[in-house]
VEXVOMI-792594 format. One record per residue (C-alpha): chain; residue number from 0; x, y, z; residue in three letters. Coordinates in Angstrom, 3 decimals, decimal comma, padded with zeros to 6 digits. Layout:
REM residues N
kedo  rose  u  v  w  bado
A  NUM  X  Y  Z  ALA
...
***
This chain:
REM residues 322
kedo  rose  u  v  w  bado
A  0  -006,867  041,525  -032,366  UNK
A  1  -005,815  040,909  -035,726  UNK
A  2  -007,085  037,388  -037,083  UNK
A  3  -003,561  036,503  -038,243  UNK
A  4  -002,316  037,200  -034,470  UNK
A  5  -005,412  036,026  -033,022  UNK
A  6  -004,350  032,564  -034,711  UNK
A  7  -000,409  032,749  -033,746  UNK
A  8  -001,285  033,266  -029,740  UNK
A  9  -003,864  030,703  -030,251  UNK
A  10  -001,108  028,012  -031,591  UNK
A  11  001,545  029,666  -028,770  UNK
A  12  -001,573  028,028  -026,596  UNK
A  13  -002,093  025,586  -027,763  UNK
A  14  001,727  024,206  -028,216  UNK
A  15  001,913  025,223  -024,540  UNK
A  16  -001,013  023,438  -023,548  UNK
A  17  000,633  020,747  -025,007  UNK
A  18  004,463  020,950  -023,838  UNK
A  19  003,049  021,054  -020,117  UNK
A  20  001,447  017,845  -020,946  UNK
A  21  004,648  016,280  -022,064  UNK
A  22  006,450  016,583  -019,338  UNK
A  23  003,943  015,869  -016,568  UNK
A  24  004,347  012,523  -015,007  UNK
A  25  002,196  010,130  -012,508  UNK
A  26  003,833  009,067  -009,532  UNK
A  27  001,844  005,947  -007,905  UNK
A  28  002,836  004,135  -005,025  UNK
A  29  000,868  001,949  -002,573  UNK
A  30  003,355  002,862  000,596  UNK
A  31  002,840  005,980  002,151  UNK
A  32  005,182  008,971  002,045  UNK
A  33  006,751  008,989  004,952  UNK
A  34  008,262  005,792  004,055  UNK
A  35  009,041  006,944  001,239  UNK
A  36  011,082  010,029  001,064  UNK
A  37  014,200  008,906  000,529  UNK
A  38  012,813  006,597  -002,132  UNK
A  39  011,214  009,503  -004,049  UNK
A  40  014,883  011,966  -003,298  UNK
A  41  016,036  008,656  -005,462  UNK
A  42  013,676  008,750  -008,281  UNK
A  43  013,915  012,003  -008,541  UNK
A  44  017,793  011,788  -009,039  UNK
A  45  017,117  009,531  -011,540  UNK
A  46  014,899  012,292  -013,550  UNK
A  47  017,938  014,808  -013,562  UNK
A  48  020,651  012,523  -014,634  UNK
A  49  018,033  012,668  -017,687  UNK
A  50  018,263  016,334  -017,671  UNK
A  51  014,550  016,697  -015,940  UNK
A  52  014,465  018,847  -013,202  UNK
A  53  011,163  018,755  -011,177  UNK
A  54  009,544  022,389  -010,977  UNK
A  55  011,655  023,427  -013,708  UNK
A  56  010,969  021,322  -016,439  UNK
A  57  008,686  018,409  -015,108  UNK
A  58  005,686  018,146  -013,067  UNK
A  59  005,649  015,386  -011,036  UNK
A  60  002,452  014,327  -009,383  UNK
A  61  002,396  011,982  -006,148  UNK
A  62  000,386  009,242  -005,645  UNK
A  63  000,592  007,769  -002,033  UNK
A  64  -001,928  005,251  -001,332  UNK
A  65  -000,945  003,950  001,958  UNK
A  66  -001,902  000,486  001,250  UNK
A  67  -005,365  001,343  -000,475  UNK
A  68  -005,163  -001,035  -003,048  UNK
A  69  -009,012  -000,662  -003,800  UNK
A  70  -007,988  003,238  -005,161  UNK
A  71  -005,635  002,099  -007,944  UNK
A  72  -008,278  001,852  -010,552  UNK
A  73  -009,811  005,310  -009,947  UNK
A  74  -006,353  006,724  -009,510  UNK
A  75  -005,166  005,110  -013,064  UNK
A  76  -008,370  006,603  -014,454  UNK
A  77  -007,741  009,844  -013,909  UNK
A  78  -004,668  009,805  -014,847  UNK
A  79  -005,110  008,675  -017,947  UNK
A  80  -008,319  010,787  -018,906  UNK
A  81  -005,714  013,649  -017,833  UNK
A  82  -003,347  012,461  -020,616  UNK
A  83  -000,332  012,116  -018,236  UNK
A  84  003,226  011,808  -020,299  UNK
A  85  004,176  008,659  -018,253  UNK
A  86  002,874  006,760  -015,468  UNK
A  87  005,679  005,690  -012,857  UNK
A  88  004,877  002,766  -010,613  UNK
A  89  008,252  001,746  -008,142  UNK
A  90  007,536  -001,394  -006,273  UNK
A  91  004,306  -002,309  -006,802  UNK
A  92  002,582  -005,213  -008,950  UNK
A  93  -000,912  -004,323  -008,351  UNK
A  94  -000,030  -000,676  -009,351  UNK
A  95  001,632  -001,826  -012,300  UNK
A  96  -001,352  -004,586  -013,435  UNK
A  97  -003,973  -001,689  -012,607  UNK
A  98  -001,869  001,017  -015,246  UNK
A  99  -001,547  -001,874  -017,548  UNK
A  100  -005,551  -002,241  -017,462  UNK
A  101  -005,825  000,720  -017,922  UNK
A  102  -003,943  002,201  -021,099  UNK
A  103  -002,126  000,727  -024,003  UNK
A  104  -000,793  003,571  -025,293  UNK
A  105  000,423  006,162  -021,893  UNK
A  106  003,822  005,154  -021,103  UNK
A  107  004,361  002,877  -018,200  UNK
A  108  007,606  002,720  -016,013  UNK
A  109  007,151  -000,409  -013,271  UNK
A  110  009,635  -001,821  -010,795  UNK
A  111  007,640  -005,055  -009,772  UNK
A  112  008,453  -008,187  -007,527  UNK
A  113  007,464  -010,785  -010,188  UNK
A  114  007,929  -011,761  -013,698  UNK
A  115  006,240  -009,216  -015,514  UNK
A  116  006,117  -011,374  -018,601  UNK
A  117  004,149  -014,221  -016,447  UNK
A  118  001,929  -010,981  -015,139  UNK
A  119  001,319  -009,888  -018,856  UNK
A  120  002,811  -006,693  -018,542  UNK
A  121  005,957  -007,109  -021,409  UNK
A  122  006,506  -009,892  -024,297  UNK
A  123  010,027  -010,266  -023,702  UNK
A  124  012,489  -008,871  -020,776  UNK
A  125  014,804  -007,955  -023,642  UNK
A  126  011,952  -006,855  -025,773  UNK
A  127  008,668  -005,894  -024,015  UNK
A  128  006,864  -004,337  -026,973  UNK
A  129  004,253  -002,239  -025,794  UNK
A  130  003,963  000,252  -023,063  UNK
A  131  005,621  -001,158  -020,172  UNK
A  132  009,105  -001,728  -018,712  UNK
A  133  010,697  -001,109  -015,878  UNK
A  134  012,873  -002,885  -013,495  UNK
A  135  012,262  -006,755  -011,722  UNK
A  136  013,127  -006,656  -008,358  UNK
A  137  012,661  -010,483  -007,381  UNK
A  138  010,882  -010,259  -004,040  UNK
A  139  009,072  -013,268  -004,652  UNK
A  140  012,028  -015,314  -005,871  UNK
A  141  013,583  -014,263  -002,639  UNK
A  142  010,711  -015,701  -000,386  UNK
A  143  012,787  -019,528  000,160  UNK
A  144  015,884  -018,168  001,089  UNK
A  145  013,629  -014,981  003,507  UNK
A  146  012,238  -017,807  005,266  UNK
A  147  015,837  -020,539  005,381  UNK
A  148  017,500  -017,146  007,117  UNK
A  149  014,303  -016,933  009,529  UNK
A  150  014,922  -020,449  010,361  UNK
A  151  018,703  -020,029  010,671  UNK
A  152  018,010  -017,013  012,974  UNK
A  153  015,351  -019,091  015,252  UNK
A  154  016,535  -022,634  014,224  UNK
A  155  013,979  -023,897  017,396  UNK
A  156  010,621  -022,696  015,346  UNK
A  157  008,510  -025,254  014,273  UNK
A  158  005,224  -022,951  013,920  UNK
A  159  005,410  -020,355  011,708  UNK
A  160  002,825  -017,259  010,460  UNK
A  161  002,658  -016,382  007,219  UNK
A  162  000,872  -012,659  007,414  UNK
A  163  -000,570  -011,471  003,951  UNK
A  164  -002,442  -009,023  002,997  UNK
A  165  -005,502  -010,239  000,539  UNK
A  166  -006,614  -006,573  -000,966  UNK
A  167  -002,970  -006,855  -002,301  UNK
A  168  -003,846  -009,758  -004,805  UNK
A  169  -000,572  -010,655  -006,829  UNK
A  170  001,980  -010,671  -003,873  UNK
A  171  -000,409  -012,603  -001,762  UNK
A  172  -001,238  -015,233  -004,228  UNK
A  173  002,464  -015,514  -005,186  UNK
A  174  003,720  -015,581  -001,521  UNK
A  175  000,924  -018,102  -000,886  UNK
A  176  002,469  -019,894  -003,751  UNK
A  177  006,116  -020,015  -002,823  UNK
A  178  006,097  -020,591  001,197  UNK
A  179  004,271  -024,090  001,476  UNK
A  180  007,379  -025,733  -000,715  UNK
A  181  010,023  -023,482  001,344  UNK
A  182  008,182  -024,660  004,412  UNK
A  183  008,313  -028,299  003,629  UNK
A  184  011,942  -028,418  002,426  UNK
A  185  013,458  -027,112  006,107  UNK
A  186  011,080  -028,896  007,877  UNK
A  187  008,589  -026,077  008,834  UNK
A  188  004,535  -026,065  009,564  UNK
A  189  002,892  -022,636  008,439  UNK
A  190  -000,378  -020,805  009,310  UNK
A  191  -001,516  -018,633  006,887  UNK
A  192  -002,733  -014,853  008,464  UNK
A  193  -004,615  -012,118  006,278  UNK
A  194  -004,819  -008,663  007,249  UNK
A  195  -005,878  -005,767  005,041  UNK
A  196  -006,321  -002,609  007,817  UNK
A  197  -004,279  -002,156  011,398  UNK
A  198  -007,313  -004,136  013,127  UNK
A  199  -006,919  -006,812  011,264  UNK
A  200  -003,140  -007,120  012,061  UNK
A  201  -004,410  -007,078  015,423  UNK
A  202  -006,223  -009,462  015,144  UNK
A  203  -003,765  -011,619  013,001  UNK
A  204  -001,624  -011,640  016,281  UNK
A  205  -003,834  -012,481  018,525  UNK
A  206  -004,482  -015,617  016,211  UNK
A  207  -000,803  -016,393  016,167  UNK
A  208  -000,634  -016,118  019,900  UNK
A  209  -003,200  -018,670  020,861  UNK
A  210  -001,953  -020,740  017,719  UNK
A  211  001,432  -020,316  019,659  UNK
A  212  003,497  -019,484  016,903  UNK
A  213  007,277  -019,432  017,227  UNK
A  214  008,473  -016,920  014,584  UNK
A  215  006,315  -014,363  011,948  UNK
A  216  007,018  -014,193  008,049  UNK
A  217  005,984  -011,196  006,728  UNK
A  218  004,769  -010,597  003,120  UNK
A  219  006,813  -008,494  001,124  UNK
A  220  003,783  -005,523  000,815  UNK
A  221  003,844  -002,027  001,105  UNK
A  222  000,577  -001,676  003,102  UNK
A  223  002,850  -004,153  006,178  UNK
A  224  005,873  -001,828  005,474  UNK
A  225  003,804  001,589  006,396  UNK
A  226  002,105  -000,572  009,381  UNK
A  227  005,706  -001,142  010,060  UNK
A  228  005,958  000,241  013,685  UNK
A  229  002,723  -001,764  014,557  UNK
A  230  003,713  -004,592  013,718  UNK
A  231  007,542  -004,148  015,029  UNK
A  232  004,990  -003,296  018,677  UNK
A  233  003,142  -006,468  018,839  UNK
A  234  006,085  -008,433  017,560  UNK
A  235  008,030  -006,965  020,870  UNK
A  236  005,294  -007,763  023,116  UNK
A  237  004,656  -011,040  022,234  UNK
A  238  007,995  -012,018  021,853  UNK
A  239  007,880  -012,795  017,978  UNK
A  240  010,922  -013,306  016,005  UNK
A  241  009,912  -011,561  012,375  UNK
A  242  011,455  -011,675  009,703  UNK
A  243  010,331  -009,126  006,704  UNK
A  244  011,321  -007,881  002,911  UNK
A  245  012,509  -004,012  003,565  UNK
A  246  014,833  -002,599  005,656  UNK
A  247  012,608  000,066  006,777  UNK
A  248  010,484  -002,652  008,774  UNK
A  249  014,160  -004,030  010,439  UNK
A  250  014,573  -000,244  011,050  UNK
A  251  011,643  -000,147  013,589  UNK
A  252  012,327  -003,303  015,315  UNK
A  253  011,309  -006,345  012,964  UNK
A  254  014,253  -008,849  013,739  UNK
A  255  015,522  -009,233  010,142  UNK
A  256  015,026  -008,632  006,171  UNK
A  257  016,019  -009,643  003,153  UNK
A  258  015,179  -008,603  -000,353  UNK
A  259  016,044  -006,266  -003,031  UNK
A  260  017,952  -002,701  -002,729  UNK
A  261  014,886  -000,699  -003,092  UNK
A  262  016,901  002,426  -003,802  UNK
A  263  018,505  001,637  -006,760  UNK
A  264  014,981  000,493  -008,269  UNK
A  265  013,708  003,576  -007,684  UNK
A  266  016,157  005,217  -009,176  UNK
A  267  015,932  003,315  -012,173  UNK
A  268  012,350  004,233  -012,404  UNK
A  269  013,475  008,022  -012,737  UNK
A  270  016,216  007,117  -015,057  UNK
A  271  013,907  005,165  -017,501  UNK
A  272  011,013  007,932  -016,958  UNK
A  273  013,374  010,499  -017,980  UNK
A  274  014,840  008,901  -021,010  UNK
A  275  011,101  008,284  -022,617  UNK
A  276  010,039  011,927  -021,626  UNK
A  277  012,929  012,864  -023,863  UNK
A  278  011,511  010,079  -026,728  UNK
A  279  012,179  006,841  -026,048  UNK
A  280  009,737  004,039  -026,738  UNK
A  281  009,041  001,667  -023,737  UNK
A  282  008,593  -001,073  -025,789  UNK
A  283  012,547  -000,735  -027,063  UNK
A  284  014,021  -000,089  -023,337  UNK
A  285  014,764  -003,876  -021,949  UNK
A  286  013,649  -004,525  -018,535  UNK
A  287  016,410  -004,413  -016,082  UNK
A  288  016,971  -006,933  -013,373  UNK
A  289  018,001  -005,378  -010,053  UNK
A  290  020,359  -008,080  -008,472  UNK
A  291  021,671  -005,631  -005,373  UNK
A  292  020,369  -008,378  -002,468  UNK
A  293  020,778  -006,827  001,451  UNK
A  294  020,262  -008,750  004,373  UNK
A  295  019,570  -006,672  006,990  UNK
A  296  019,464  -008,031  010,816  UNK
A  297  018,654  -006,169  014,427  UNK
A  298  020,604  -007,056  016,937  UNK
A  299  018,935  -005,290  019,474  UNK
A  300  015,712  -007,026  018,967  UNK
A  301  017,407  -010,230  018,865  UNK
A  302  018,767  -009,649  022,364  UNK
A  303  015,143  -008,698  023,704  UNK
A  304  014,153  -012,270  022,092  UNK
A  305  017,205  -013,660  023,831  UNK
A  306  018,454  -014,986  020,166  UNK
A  307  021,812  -015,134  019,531  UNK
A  308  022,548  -014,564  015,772  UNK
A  309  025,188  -016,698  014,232  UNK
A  310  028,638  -015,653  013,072  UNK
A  311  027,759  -016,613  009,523  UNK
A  312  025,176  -014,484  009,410  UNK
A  313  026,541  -011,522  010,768  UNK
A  314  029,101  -012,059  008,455  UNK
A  315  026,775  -012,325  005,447  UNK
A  316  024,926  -009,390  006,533  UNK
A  317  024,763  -006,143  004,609  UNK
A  318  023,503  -004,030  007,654  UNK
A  319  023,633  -004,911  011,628  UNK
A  320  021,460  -002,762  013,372  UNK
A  321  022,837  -002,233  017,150  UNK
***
């Protein structure tokens, strides 16, 4: 081959070496994927109103943990030795802390349940300067008013268990954080329960069975929302009123939720991952504050406790499950 040609299909290569890079992005997510399918059918929606079509002109790579929180490191590694175009992280604060730790410069799309400027992750909301942004969901501002509706639901407890998960650092701490005041104001006594694999729920409810619990408060965590059915099992046959951050978790019999539309986060994930694949800086996109709240109550389940839900809150509610 000619050197001259030699050197034009070595710079095609090359250049094509390099678009595929561009448009390749990191999906990580601590849930598993069968939770998550309609999430990612959302995210992916998001891409395309950006004008990125996965297969055709984006490669998206999925990351489901399934609550191995110990992975994120190693799977942030890797990602970033592979020179990924952006790294998108819906609803997960360790995921986004472990990208953060990771790389200054690889984009980072988040949708996180805390203040990412108290977590590090941005300078501003309206200006995060760096790498990061993404969307703040507010699951742990929502923890006072989670537990008040748990109380208004089963206004009888007096006893009730706190289940966290430990491996998941930042939600536990902040859940550990916000619960003893929310407790105190409505006149409730708590019991703190950690559980990091199904055994250890387990055994967390056979602790809050010979502790004699009256009602179960469930950490807002995505390793708890893909042990969802377990937990919705034992709850049942123990009689335990729980009350839970997702709607997938109310879905397969936990007695009520209430937190942020995870949907629309998502999306917002794909939207913002789009609009940097197509050269936007993150530092320059503000983080957006997802205010969509849905209360989500099973009135089946409260039947089989023998609760009756108040009119206010059926009212109030977003989504009655009969």
């Amino acid at each position: 081959m000619p050197r001259r040609r030699y050197l034009t299909f070595l710079g095609r290569s090359r250049r094509a070496r390099s678009s595929r890079r561009s448009r390749f992005v990191g999906l990580v997510n601590v849930r598993s994927s069968d939770v998550s399918a309609r999430h990612a059918a959302e995210f992916r929606k998001g891409l395309s109103e950006t004008g990125y079509v996965e297969r055709q002109n984006v490669t998206v790579e999925y990351h489901w943990l399934d609550g191995q929180f110990d992975r994120l490191p190693s799977v942030m590694a890797d990602l970033v030795r592979r020179g990924v175009a952006v790294i998108a992280l819906p609803g997960s604060n360790a995921a986004a802390l472990a990208a953060k730790a990771a790389t200054t410069t690889i984009p980072i799309v988040f949708g996180i349940g805390d203040d990412p400027v108290r977590l590090g992750l941005v300078s501003s909301l309206a200006r995060p300067g760096g790498n990061a942004t993404g969307v703040n969901i507010f699951f742990q501002e929502l923890v006072a008013k989670r537990l008040g509706l748990l109380h208004d639901l089963v206004p009888k407890a007096v006893r009730v268990a706190v289940l966290v998960n430990p491996a998941n650092v930042p939600v536990a701490e902040a859940t550990l954080r916000d619960v003893p005041d929310a407790a105190r104001a409505i006149g409730l006594q708590i019991e703190v329960l950690n559980a990091s694999t199904s055994r250890e729920i387990e055994a967390a409810f056979a602790t809050l069975v010979r502790g004699r619990a009256d009602a179960l408060f469930v950490a807002s965590d995505a390793f708890f929302i893909g042990r969802r059915t377990q937990i919705a099992t034992l709850a049942a046959r123990h009689a335990i009123p729980s009350a839970h951050s997702a709607r997938e978790e109310v879905e397969a019999g936990g007695l009520m939720s209430y937190g942020t539309d995870n949907v629309n986060m998502w999306h917002q994930v794909g939207v913002y991952t789009g609009q940097i694949l197509k050269g936007a800086k993150p530092a320059d996109l503000p983080v957006l504050q997802s205010t969509k709240l849905d209360l989500v109550i099973n009135l089946r389940t409260a039947k089989a406790l023998g609760l009756e839900v108040p009119d206010k809150l059926l009212a109030l509610a977003d989504e009655v499950i009969e």
